[in-house]
C-alpha positions as a printed Julia matrix, in Angstrom:
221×3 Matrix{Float64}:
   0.0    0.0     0.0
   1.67   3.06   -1.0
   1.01   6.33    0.95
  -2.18   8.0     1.06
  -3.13  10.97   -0.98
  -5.43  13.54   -0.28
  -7.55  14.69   -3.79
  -9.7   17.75   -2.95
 -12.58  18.21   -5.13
 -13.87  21.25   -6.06
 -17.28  20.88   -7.15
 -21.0   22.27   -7.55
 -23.9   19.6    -7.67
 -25.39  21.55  -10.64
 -22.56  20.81  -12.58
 -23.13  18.24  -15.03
 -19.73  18.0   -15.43
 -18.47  17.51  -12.06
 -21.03  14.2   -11.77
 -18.69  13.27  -15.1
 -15.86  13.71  -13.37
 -16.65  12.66  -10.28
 -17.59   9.0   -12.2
 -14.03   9.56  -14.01
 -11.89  10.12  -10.63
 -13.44   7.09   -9.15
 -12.38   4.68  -12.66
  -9.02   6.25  -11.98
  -8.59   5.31   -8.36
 -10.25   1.96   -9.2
  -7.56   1.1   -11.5
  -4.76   2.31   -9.14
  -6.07  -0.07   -6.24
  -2.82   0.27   -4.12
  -3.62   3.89   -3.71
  -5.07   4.89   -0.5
  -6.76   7.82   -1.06
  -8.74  10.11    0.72
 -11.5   12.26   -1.53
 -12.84  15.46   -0.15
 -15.32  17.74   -1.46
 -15.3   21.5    -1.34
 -17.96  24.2    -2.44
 -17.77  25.98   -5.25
 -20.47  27.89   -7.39
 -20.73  28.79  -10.72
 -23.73  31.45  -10.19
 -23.81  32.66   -6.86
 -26.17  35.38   -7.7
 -29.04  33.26   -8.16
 -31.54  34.03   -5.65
 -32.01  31.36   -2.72
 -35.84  30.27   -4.53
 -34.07  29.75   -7.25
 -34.88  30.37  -11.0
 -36.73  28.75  -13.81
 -34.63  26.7   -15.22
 -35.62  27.56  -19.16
 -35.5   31.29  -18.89
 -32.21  30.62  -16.78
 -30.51  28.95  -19.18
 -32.19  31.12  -22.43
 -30.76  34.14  -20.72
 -27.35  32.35  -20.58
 -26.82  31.12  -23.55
 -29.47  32.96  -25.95
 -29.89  30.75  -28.72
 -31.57  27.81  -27.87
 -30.24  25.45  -30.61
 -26.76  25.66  -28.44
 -28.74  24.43  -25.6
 -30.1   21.53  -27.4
 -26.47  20.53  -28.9
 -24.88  20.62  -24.98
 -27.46  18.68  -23.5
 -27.11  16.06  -26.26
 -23.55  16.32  -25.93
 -23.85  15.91  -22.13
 -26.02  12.87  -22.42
 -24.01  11.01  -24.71
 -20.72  11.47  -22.3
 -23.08  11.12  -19.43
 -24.19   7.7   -20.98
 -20.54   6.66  -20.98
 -20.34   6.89  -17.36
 -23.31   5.5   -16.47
 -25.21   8.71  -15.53
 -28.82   9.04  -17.39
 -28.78  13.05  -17.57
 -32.6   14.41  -18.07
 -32.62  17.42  -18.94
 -36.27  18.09  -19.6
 -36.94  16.98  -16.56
 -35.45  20.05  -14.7
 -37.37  22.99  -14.11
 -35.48  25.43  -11.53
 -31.88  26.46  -11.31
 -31.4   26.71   -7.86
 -28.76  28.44   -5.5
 -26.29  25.61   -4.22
 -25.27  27.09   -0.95
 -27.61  24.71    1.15
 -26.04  21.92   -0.45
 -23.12  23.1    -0.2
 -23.51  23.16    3.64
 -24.89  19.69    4.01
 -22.27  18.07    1.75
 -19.64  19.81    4.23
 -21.94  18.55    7.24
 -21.46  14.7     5.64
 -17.76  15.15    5.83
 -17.93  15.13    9.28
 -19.29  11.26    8.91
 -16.41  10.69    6.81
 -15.37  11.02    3.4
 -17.46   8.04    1.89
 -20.34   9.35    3.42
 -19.74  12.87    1.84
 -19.47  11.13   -1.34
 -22.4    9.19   -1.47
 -24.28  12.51   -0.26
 -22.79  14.27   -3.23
 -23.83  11.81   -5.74
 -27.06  11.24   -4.46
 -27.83  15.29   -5.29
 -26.43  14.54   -8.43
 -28.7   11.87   -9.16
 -31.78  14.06   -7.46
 -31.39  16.7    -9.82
 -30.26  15.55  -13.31
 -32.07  12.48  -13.35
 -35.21  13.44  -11.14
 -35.2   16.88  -11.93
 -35.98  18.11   -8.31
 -34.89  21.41   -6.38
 -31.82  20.8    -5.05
 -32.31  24.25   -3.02
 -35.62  23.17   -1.54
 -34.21  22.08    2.24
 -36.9   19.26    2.69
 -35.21  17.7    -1.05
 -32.09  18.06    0.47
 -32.89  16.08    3.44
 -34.43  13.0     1.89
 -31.5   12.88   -0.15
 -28.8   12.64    3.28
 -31.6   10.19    4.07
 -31.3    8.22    0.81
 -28.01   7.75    2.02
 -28.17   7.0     5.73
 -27.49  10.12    7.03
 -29.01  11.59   10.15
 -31.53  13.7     7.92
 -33.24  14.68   11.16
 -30.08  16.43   12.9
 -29.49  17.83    9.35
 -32.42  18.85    8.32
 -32.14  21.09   11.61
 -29.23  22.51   10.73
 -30.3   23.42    7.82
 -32.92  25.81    8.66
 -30.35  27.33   10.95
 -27.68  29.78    9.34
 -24.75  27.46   10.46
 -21.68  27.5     8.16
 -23.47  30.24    5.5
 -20.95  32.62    6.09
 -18.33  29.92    6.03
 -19.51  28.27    2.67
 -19.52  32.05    1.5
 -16.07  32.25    2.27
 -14.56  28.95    0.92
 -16.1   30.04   -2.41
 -14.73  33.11   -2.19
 -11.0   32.07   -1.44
 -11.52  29.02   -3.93
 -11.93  32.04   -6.89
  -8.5   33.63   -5.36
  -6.35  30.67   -5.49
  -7.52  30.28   -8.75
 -10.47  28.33   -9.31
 -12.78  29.28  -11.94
 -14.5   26.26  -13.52
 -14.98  22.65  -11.85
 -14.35  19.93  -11.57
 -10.83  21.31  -10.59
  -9.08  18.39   -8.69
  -5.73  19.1    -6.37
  -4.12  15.91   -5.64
  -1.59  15.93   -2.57
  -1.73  19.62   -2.28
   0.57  20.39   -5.54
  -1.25  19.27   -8.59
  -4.09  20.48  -10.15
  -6.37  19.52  -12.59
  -9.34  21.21  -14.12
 -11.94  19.44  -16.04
 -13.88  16.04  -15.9
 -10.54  14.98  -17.69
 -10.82  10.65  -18.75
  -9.88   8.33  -16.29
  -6.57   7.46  -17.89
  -5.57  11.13  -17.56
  -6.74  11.24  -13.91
  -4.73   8.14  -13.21
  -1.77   9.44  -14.5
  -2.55  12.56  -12.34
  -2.39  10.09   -9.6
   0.7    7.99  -10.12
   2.69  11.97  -10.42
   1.07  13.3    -7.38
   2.41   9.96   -5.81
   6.26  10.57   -7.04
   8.55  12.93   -6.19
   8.0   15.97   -8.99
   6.34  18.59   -7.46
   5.05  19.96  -10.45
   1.09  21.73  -11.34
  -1.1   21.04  -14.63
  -3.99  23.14  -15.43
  -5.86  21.82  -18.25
């Protein structure tokens, strides 16, 4: 067993892309089985600014992107990697665009369970919102889901409609932009290397085996 490495994620759970890479980091470790590796999972969001109710999803994304034959092309883009993976992206079924910072703060709360348990939290609001289209922003969806995954939804559900770790979410966003962060996935493997995008496996693994060696050397692709 070699030594273990520490791969922090940073990711957004309306990302379609972080799910994808997500699914790609976990092919990479599986094929590097001597690794011991610890994954953690920190917040990032790619719109902040959306209000905490959230937005309709189709006026959202018009507003974006304007033409709606683009929008079209990436979901059938994203579906067709997603397939890949083994992630059944539904698009149409979505209809808000919610503000992440709840989830944000119960995907930190999992952590304290352990890193598994963060993981599976993580991919279950994933699942909850690209393939069941539910509002991921709504605190009672974001409950069930910790439940889903044998959490103490109770306890979190709780702290939820508290304003425990808001600030503090807030903040790790904030200092995640300054170091440099400005799309996810973005994946820093023993402190040193860094990777942005849901880059294939094979690239992630090799990510792996230099984290694991002696250069102490960045990518940022």
């Amino acid at each position: 067993m070699s030594a273990a490495l520490t791969i922090d994620v940073f990711a957004d759970p309306v990302c379609p892309w972080c799910w994808i890479g997500k699914r790609r980091l976990e092919a990479a470790l599986a094929s590097r089985p001597d690794v011991d590796a610890v994954v953690r999972y920190l917040p990032f969001q790619l719109d902040p600014s959306i209000p905490p109710e959230g937005l309709d999803r189709q006026e959202y994304l018009t507003a974006k992107f304007e033409d709606e034959e683009r929008i079209r092309a990436m979901h059938d883009q994203l579906a067709a990697i997603g397939r890949d993976e083994g992630i059944a992206f539904l698009f149409s079924e979505i209809e808000r665009s919610p503000n992440t910072l709840d989830a944000h703060r119960a995907i930190r709360w999992a952590a304290e369970e352990g890193p598994a348990a963060q993981g599976a939290l993580i991919e279950r609001l994933f699942e909850v919102y690209f393939t069941e289209g539910e509002d991921i922003s709504d605190l009672d969806v974001i409950g069930r889901a910790a439940d889903d995954v044998g959490l103490d939804w109770e306890t979190l559900r709780d702290r939820l409609d508290s304003d425990e770790d808001v600030e503090e979410i807030k903040e790790e966003v904030q200092r995640a932009r300054a170091i440099g962060v400005t799309g996810v996935p973005c994946f820093i493997l023993a402190g040193k290397l860094v990777v942005t995008g849901a880059h294939p496996g094979e690239v992630l693994a090799e990510a792996i085996d230099r984290a694991l060696g002696d250069e102490d050397e960045a990518e940022d692709a």
